[in-house]
C-alpha positions as CSV (number, residue, x, y, z in Angstrom):
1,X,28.8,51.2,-113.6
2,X,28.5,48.1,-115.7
3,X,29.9,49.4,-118.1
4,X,33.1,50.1,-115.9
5,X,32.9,46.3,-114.7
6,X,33.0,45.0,-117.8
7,X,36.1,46.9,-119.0
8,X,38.2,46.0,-115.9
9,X,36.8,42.3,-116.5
10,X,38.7,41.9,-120.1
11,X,41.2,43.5,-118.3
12,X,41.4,41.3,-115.6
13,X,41.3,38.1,-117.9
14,X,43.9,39.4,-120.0
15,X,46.1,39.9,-117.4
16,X,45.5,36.3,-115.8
17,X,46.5,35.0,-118.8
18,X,49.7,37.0,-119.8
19,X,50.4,35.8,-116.0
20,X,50.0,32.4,-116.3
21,X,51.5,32.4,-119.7
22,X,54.9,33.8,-117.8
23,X,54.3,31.6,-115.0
24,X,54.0,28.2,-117.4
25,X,57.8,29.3,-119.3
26,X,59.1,30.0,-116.4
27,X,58.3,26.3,-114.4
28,X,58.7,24.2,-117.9
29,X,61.7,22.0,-118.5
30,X,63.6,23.6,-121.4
31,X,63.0,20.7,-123.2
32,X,59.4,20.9,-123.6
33,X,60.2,23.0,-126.5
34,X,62.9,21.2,-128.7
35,X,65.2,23.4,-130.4
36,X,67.0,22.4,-134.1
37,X,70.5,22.3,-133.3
38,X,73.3,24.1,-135.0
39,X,75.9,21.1,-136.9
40,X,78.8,22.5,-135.5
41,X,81.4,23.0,-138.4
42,X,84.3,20.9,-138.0
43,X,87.3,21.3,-140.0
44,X,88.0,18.9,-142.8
45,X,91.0,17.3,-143.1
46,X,92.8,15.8,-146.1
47,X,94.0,12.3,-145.8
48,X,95.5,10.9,-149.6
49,X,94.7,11.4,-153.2
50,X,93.7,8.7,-155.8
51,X,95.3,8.7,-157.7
52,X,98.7,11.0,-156.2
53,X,99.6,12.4,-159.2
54,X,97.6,13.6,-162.7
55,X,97.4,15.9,-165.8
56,X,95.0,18.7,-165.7
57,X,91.6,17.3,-166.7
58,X,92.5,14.1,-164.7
59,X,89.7,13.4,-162.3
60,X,90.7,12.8,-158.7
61,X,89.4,11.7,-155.6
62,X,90.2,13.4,-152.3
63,X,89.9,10.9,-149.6
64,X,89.6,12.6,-145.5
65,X,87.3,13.5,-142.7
66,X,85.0,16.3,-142.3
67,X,84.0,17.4,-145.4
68,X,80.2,17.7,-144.8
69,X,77.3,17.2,-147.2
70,X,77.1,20.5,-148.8
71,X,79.5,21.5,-151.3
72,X,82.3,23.1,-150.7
73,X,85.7,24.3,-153.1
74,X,88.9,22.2,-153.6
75,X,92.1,24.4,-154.2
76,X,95.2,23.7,-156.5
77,X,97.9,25.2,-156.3
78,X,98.5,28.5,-157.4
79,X,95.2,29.2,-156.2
80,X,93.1,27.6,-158.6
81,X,89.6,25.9,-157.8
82,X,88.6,22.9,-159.4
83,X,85.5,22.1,-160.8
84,X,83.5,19.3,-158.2
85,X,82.2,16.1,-159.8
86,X,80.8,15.0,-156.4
87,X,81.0,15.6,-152.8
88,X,80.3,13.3,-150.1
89,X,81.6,13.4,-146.3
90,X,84.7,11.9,-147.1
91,X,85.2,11.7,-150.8
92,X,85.2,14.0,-153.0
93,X,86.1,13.7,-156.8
94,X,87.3,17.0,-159.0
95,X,89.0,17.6,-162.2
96,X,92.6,18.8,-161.9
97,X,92.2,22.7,-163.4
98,X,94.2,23.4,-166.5
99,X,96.3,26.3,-164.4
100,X,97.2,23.7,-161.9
101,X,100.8,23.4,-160.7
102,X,102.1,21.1,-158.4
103,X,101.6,22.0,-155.0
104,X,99.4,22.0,-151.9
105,X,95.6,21.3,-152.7
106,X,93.0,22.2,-149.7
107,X,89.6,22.1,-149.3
108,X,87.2,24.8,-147.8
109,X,83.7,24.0,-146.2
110,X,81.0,26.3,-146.7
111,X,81.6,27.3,-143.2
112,X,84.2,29.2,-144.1
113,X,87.2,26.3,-142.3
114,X,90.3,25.5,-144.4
115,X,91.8,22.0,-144.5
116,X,95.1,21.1,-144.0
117,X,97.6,21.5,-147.2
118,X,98.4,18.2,-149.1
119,X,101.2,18.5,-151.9
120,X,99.5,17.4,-154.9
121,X,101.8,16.3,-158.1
122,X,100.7,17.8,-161.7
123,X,102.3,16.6,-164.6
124,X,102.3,18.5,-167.9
């Protein structure tokens, strides 16, 4: 018969607790537990180019919004990326690729959000 008592007794105790474990999340304020929150992504936007116009190999910084702190990929035309020198939230300095035409130039977050198309002159 002890025996018996003490088996329903860890029972018992485990059950208070699994109770009052449920009972405790379900009265606490959410915020008793802080949560990291997500950086939404935002898309970047393109404001001028310094300078406006360049040779390939020219470096050249993309001045706008939204760019973020991780790196992302600048965009000549005809589809070309160019090679980033830096990258800061809003500036960011490439070197015009060789293949580069004038054109529209965007920039891509690594959230996957396009900018907005600025016509970028390349002379040859």
């Amino acid at each position: 018969m002890n025996h018996f008592r003490c088996r329903l007794g860890v029972f018992a105790v485990i059950f208070c607790v699994a109770l009052i474990s449920l009972v405790f999340d379900l009265v606490s304020p959410r915020h008793a537990y802080p949560q990291e929150e997500a950086t939404p992504c935002l898309q970047p936007y393109i404001n001028t180019f310094f300078p406006n116009a360049g040779e390939p190999g020219d470096e050249v910084r993309i001045r706008g919004r939204r760019f973020g702190l991780e790196a992302g990929k600048v965009t000549f035309s005809p589809g070309v990326e160019a090679k980033i020198v830096n990258w800061k939230n809003s500036r960011i300095w490439v070197v015009v690729p060789e293949s580069a035409e004038s054109g529209p130039v965007t920039v891509s977050v690594p959230c996957g959000l396009v900018s907005n198309q600025k016509d970028f002159t390349v002379r040859k």
